[in-house]
VOPAGU-2260 file (C-alpha; in pm, 1 decimal, decimal comma):
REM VOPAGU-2260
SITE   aa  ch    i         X         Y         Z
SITE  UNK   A    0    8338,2    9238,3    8895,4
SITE  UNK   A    1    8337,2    8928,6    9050,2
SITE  UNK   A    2    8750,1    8943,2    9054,8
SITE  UNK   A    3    8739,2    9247,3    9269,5
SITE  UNK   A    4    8416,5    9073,4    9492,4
SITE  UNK   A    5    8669,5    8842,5    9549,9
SITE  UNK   A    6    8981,3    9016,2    9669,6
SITE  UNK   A    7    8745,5    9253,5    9908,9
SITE  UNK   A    8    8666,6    8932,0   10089,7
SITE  UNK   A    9    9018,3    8852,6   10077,4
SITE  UNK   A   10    9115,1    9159,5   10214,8
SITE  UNK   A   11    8853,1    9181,8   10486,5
SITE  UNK   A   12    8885,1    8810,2   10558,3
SITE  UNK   A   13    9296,7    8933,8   10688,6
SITE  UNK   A   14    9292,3    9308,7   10785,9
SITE  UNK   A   15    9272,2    9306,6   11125,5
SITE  UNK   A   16    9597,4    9143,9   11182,8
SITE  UNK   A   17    9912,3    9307,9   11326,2
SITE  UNK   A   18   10146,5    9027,7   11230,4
SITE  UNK   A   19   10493,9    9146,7   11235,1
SITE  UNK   A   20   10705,2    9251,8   11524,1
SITE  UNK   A   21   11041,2    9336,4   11580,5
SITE  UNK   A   22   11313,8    9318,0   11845,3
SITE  UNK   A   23   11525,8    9626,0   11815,0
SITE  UNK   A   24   11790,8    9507,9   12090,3
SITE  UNK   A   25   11799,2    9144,7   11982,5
SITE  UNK   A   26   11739,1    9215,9   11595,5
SITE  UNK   A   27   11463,6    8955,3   11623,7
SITE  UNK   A   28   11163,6    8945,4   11430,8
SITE  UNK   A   29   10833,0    8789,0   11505,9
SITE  UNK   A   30   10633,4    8705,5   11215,8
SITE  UNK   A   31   10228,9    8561,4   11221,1
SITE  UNK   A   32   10060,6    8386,0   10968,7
SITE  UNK   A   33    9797,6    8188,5   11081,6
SITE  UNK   A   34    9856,5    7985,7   11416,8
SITE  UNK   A   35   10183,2    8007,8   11327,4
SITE  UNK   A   36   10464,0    8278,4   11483,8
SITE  UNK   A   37   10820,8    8237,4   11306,0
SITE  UNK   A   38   11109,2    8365,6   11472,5
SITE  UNK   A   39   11410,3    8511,3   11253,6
SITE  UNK   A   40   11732,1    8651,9   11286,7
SITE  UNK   A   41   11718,2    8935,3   11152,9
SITE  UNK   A   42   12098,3    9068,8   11222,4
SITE  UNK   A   43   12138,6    9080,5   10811,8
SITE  UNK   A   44   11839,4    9315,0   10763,6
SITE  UNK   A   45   11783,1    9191,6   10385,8
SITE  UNK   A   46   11881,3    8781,4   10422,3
SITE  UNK   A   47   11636,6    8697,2   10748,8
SITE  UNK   A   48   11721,5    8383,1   10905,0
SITE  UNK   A   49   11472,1    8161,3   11024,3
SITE  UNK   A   50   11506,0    7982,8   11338,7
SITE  UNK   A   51   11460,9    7607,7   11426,6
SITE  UNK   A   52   11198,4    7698,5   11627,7
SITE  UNK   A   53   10829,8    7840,5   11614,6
SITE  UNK   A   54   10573,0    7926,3   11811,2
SITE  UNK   A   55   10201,9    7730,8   11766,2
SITE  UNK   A   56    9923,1    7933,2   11913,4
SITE  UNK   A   57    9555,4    7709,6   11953,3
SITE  UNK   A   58    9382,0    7951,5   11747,6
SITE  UNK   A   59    9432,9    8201,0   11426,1
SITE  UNK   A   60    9648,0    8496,1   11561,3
SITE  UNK   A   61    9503,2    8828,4   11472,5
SITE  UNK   A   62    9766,0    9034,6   11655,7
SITE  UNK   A   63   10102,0    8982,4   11842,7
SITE  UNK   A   64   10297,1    9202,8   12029,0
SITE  UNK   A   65   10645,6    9201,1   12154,6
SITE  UNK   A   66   10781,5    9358,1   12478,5
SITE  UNK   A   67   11119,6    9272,4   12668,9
SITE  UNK   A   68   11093,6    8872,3   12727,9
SITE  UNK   A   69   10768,6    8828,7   12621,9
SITE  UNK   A   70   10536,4    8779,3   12318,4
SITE  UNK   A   71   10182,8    8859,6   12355,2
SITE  UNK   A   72    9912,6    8678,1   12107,1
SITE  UNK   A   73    9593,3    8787,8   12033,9
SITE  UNK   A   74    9350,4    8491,3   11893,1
SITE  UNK   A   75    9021,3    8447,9   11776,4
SITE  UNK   A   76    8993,2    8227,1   12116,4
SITE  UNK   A   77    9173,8    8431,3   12376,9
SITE  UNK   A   78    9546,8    8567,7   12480,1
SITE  UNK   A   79    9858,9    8377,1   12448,0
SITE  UNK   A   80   10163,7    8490,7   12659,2
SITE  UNK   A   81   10479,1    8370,3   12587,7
SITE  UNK   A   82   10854,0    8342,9   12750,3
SITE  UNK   A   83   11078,7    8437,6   12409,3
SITE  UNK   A   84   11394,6    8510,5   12661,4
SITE  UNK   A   85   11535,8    8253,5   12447,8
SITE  UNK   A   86   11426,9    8245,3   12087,1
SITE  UNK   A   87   11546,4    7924,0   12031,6
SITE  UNK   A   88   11303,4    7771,0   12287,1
SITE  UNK   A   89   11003,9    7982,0   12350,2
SITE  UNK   A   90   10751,1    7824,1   12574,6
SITE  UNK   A   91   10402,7    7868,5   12678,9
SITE  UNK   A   92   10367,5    8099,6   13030,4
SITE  UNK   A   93   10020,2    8137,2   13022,1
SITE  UNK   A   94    9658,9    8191,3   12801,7
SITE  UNK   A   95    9367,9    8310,4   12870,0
SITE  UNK   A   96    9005,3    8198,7   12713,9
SITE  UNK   A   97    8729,4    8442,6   12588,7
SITE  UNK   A   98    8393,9    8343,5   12410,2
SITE  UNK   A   99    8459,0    8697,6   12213,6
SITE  UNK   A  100    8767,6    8683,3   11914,7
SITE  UNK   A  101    9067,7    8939,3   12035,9
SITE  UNK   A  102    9159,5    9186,9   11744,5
SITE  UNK   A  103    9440,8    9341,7   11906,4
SITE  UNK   A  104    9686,5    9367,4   12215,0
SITE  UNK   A  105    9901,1    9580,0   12337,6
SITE  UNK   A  106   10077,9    9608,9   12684,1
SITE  UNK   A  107   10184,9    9921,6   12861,4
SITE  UNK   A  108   10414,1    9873,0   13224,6
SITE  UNK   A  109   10203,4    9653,7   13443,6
SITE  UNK   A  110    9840,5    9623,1   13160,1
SITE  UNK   A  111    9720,6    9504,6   12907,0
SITE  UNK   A  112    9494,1    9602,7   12741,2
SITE  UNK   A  113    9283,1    9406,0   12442,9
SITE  UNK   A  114    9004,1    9507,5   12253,5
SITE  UNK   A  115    8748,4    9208,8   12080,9
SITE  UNK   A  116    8584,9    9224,9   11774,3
SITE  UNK   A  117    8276,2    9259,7   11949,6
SITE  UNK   A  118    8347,1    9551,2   12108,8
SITE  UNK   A  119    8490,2    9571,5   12421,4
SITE  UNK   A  120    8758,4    9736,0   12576,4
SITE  UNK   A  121    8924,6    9484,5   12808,1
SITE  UNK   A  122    9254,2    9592,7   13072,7
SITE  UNK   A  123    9438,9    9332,9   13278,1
SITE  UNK   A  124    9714,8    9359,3   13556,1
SITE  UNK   A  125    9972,5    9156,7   13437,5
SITE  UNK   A  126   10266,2    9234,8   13753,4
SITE  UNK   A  127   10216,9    8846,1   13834,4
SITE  UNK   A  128   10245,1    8740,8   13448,4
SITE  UNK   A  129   10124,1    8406,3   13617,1
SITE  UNK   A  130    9844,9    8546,7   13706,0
SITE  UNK   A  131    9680,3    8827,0   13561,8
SITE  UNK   A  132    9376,1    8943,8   13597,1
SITE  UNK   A  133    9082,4    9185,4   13477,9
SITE  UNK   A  134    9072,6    9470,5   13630,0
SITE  UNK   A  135    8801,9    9663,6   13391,4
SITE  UNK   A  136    8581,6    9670,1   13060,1
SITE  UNK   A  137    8449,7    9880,9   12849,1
SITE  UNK   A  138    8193,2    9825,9   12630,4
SITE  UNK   A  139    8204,4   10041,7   12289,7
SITE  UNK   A  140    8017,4    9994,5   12027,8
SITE  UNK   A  141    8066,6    9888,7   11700,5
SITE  UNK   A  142    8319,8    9651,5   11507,2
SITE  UNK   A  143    8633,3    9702,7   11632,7
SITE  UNK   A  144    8944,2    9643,3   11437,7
SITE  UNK   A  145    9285,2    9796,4   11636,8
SITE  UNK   A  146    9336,3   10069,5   11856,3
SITE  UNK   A  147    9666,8   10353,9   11930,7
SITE  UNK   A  148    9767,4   10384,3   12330,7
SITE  UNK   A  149    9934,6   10778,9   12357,6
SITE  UNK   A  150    9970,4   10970,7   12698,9
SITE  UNK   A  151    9675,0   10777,1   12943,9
SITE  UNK   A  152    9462,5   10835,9   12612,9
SITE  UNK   A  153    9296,7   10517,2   12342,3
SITE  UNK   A  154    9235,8   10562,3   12006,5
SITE  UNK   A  155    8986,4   10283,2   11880,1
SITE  UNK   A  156    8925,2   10221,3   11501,5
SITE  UNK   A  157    8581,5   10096,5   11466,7
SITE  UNK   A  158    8540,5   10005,2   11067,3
SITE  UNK   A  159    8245,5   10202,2   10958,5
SITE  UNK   A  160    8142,0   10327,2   11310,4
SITE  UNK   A  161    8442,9   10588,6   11272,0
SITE  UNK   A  162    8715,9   10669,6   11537,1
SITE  UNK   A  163    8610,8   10672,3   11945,4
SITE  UNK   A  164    8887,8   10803,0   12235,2
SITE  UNK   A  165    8894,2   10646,9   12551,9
SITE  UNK   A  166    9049,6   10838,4   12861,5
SITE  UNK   A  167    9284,6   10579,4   13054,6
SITE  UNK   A  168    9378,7   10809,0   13338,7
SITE  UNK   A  169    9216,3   10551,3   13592,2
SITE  UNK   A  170    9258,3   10206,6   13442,2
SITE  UNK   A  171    9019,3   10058,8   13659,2
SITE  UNK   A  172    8746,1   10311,5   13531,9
SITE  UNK   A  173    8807,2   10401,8   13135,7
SITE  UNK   A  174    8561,0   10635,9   12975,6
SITE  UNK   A  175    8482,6   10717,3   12655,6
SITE  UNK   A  176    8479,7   11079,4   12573,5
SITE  UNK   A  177    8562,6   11163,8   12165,5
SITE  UNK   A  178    8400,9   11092,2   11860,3
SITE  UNK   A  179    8495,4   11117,4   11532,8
SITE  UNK   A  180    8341,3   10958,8   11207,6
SITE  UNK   A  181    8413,3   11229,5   10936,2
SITE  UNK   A  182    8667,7   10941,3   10733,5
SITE  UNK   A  183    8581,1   10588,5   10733,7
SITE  UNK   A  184    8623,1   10299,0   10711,9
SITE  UNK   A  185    8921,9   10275,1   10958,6
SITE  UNK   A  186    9110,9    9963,2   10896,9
SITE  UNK   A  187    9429,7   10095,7   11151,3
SITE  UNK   A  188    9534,0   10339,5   11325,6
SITE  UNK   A  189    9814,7   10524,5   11502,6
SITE  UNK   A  190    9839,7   10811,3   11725,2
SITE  UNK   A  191   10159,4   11003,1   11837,3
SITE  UNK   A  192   10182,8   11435,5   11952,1
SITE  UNK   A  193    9766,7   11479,8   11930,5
SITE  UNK   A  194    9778,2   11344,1   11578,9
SITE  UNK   A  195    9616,2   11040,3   11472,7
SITE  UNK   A  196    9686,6   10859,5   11116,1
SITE  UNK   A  197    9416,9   10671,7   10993,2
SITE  UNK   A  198    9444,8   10376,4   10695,7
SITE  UNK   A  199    9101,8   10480,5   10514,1
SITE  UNK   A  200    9054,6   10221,3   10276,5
SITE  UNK   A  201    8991,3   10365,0    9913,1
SITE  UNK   A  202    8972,4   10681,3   10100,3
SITE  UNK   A  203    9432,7   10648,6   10159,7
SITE  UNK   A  204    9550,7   10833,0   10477,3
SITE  UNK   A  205    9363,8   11018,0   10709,0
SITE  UNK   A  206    9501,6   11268,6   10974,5
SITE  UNK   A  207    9312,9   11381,4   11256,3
SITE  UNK   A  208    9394,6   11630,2   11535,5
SITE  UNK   A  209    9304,8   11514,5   11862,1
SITE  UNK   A  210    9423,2   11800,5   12076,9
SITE  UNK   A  211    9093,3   11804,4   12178,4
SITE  UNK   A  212    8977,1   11495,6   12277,8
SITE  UNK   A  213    8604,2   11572,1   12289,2
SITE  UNK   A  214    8635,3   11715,9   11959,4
SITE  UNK   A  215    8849,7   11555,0   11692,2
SITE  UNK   A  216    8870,0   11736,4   11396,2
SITE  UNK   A  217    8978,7   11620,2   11011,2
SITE  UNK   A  218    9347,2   11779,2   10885,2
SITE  UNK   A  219    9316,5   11624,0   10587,1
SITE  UNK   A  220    9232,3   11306,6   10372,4
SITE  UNK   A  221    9527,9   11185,3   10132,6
SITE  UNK   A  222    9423,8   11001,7    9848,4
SITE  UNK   A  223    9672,9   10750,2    9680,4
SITE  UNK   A  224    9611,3   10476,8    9474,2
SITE  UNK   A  225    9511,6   10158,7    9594,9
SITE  UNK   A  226    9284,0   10039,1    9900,3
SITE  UNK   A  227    9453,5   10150,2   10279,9
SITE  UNK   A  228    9486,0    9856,1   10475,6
SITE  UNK   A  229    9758,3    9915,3   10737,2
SITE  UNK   A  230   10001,7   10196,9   10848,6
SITE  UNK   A  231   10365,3   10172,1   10995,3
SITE  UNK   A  232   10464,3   10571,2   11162,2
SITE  UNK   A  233   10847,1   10667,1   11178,5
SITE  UNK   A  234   10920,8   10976,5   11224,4
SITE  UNK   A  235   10879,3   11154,1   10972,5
SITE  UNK   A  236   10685,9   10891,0   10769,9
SITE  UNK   A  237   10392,6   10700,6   10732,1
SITE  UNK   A  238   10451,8   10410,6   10544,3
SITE  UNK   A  239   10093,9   10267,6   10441,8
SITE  UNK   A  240   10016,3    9904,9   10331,1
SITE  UNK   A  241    9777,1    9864,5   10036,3
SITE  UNK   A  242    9624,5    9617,6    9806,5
SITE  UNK   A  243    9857,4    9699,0    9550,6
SITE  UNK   A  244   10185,7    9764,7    9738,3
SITE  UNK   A  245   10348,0   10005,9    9954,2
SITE  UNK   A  246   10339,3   10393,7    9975,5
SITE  UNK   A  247   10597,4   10610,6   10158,1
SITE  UNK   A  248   10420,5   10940,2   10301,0
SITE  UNK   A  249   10590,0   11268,2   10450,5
SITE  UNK   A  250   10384,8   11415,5   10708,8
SITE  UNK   A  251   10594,0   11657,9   10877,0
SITE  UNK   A  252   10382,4   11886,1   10743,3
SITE  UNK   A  253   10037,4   11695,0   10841,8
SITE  UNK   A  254    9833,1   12045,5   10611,0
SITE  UNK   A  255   10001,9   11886,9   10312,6
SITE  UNK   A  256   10157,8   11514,3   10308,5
SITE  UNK   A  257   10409,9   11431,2   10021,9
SITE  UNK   A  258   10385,2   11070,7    9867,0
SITE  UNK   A  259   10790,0   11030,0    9832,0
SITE  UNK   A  260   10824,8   10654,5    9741,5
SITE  UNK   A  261   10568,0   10364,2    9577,1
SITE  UNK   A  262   10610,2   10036,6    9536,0
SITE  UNK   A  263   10398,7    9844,0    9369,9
SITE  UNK   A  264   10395,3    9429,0    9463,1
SITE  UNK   A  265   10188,9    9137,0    9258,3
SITE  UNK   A  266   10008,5    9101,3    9616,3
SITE  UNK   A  267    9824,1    9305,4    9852,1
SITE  UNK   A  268   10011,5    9398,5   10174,3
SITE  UNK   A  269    9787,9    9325,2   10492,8
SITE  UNK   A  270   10103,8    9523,7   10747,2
SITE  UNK   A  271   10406,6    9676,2   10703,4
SITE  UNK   A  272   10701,3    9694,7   10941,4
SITE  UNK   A  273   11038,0    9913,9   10875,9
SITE  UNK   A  274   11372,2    9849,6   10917,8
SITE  UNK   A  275   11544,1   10120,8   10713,9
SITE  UNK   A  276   11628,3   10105,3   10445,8
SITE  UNK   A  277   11397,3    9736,4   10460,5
SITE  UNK   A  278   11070,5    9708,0   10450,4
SITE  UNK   A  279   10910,3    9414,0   10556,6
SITE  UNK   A  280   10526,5    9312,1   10401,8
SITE  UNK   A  281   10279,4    9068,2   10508,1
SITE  UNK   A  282   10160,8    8990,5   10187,8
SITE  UNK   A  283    9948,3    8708,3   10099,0
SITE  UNK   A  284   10164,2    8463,2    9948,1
SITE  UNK   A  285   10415,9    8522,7   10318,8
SITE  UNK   A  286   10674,3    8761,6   10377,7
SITE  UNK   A  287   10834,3    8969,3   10136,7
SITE  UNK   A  288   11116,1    9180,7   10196,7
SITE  UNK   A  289   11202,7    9507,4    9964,4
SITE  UNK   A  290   11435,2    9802,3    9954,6
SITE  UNK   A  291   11246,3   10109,0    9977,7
SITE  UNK   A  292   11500,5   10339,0    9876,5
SITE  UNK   A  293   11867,8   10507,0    9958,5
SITE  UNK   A  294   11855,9   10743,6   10236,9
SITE  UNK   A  295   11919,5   11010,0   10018,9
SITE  UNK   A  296   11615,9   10945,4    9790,8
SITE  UNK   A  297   11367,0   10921,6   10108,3
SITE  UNK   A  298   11517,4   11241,3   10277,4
SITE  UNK   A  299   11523,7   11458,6    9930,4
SITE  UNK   A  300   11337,6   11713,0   10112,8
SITE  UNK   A  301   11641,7   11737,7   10332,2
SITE  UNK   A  302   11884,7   11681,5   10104,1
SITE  UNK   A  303   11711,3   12023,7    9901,7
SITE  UNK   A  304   11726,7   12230,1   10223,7
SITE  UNK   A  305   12175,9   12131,6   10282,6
SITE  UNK   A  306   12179,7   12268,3    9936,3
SITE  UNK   A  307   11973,0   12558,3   10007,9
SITE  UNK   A  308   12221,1   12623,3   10288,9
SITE  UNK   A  309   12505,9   12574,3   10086,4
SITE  UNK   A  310   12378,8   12831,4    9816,4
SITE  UNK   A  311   12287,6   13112,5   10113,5
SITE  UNK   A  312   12657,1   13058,9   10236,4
SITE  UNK   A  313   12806,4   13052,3    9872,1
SITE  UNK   A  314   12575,4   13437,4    9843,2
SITE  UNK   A  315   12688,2   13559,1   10173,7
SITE  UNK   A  316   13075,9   13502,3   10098,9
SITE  UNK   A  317   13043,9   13650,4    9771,7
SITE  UNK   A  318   12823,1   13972,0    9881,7
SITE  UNK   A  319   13121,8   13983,3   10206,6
SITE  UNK   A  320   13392,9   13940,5    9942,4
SITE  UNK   A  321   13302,1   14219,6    9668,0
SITE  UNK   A  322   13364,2   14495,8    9867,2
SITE  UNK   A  323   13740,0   14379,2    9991,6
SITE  UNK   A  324   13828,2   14284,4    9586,1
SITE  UNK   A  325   13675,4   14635,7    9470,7
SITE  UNK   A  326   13898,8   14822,8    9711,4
SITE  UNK   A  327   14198,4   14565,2    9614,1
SITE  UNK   A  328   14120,3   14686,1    9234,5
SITE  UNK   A  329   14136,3   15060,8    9339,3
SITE  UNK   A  330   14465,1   15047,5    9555,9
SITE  UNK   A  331   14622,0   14863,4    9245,8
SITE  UNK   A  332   14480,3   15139,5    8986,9
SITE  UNK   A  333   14652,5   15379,2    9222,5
SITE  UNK   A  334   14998,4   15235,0    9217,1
C-alpha cells in the first residue's frame, strides 16, 4: 500500500511536463529534465548524440516547446525564450517572470499562449520576440495541467475539473464556451479533426467529439493496463505513456480503438515522443530509447487489407479465366 502511495506522488509530483521535443528539419532533439534542456543529434535515430552544450533554465521546466529558431520554456517561475539557431551555442533572448508556475506553452504565428497551474489562460504577441507582451487572460477554473490549440479553438485539461474549450477567434478576447467532465482525471490531451484524445489515468484513453463545441460528447473510454499519463498522436496512432510502459493505439476507427503494440519498461513513462520506428520515453531514471516495432507489425491492419486485395484479384482472374479454358476444352473435344 504504501509502495503504490508512493509512486502516485511520484507520478503526480512529474506529470505535467512536456519534456521532449523534436526538430524534424534539423533532426534535433530537445530533451528536459529538471532545469536542465539537453540538445542531441539525433541524425542516427537509435544512437542520439549529445551535444557539448545545454541549456540551464532558473527554474524546474514543466514544458518546452520548439518552433523554427527558437525554444520556448515553461517554468515554475515564468517563460524562457531561447535563440537555438545554433545548437551548439544557444543563448538566452529573453524571460519573463510570473508569481503563478507555467504548466504549458505553446506558440502559434505571432502568440503565445501559456496556461498556469492556477488557472489562467494567458496569450502574448511575440512579433518583437524582444519584446512581447500580454495581450489577454483568461481566467478558468480549476487545476490546469496542458492544453491542445486546433482551428482558433483550446482544449484545456483540468485534472479532476474535466475538459473546458476556449474559442480563440479574437485573441485579444478568448471565451470559454464547452464543457465536458464525463472522463477524468485528464493528465494530457490532444485534439486534431473535432476529436480530442484524452490520457485518463487508470481510466487509459479517452476520445471525445468536439464537433460541437458547446456540447462535447464521450466516443468512448479505452481501458489498458497501467495508469495514462501522457499521449503522443500520429496519424493513425496514439501512442500513450503509462506507469508501466508504452501502449500503441489504432484509432482510425475512434467507435473501436485497437491496442496493436505494448511495451512494458522497469519505469513509468511521464511523455512519449515518436520517431518511427523509435520511440523516445521520459522515464524516471532519463531517457530511454526503444524500438516499437517493424512497419509491417504496426500497419498489420494494412498489411491484412493488400492481402485482401490480392485474394479479390486472384478470384476475379480465375472466375474471368473459367469460361475461356471451358470453351478451350470443348473446341479440343471437337477435333
Amino acid at each position: 500500500m504504501k509502495s503504490k502511495i508512493f509512486l502516485l506522488l511520484l507520478i503526480f509530483n512529474f506529470l505535467i511536463n512536456k519534456t521532449i521535443s523534436y526538430d524534424k528539419k534539423r533532426k534535433i532533439l530537445f530533451y528536459a529534465f529538471g532545469k536542465k534542456v539537453s540538445i542531441y543529434d539525433a541524425k542516427r535515430k537509435d544512437n542520439l548524440r549529445l551535444l557539448s552544450e545545454e541549456i540551464i533554465a532558473q527554474d524546474k521546466i514543466n514544458s518546452l516547446f520548439h518552433l523554427k529558431d527558437k525554444l520556448y520554456l515553461a517554468t515554475k517561475k515564468g517563460i524562457e525564450i531561447w535563440d537555438i539557431k545554433n545548437p551548439y551555442h544557444p543563448f538566452l533572448i529573453n524571460s519573463l517572470a510570473f508569481k503563478e508556475c507555467c504548466n504549458d506553452i505553446k506558440v502559434i504565428n505571432s502568440y503565445m499562449y501559456l496556461i498556469t497551474k492556477e488557472g489562467n489562460l494567458k496569450i502574448y504577441n511575440i512579433k518583437n520576440i524582444n519584446a512581447p507582451y500580454q495581450i489577454s487572460n483568461l481566467s478558468i477554473s480549476g487545476f490546469c495541467l496542458g492544453f491542445s490549440i486546433y482551428k482558433n479553438y483550446c482544449y484545456v485539461a483540468l485534472k479532476e475539473e474535466g475538459l473546458k474549450i476556449i474559442d480563440l477567434k479574437d485573441v485579444y478576447n478568448p471565451k470559454k464556451i464547452g464543457y465536458f467532465k464525463d472522463i477524468t482525471p485528464i493528465l494530457d490531451i490532444y485534439c486534431e479533426d473535432n476529436l480530442v484524445y484524452l490520457a485518463c489515468g487508470k481510466k487509459g484513453l479517452g476520445i471525445v467529439d468536439v464537433k460541437l463545441k458547446r456540447f462535447p460528447e464521450t466516443i468512448i473510454n479505452y481501458q489498458i493496463e497501467g495508469y495514462s499519463l501522457a499521449l503522443y498522436y500520429e496519424k493513425p496512432y496514439i501512442y500513450l505513456a503509462t506507469d508501466m510502459g508504452l501502449s500503441v493505439i489504432d484509432v482510425r476507427d475512434p467507435y473501436s480503438p485497437i491496442e496493436i503494440y505494448y511495451y512494458e519498461s522497469e519505469n513509468y513513462v511521464r511523455d512519449v515522443l515518436i520517431n518511427f520506428p523509435y520511440a523516445y520515453l521520459d522515464s524516471e531514471e532519463g531517457l530511454e530509447i526503444i524500438k516499437i516495432g517493424k512497419k509491417e507489425n504496426i500497419l498489420l491492419s494494412l498489411s491484412t487489407f493488400f492481402y485482401l486485395f490480392i485474394f479479390v484479384l486472384m478470384i476475379i482472374y480465375i472466375i474471368y479465366r473459367i469460361p475461356k479454358i471451358y470453351k478451350d476444352w470443348k473446341e479440343k473435344i471437337k477435333e
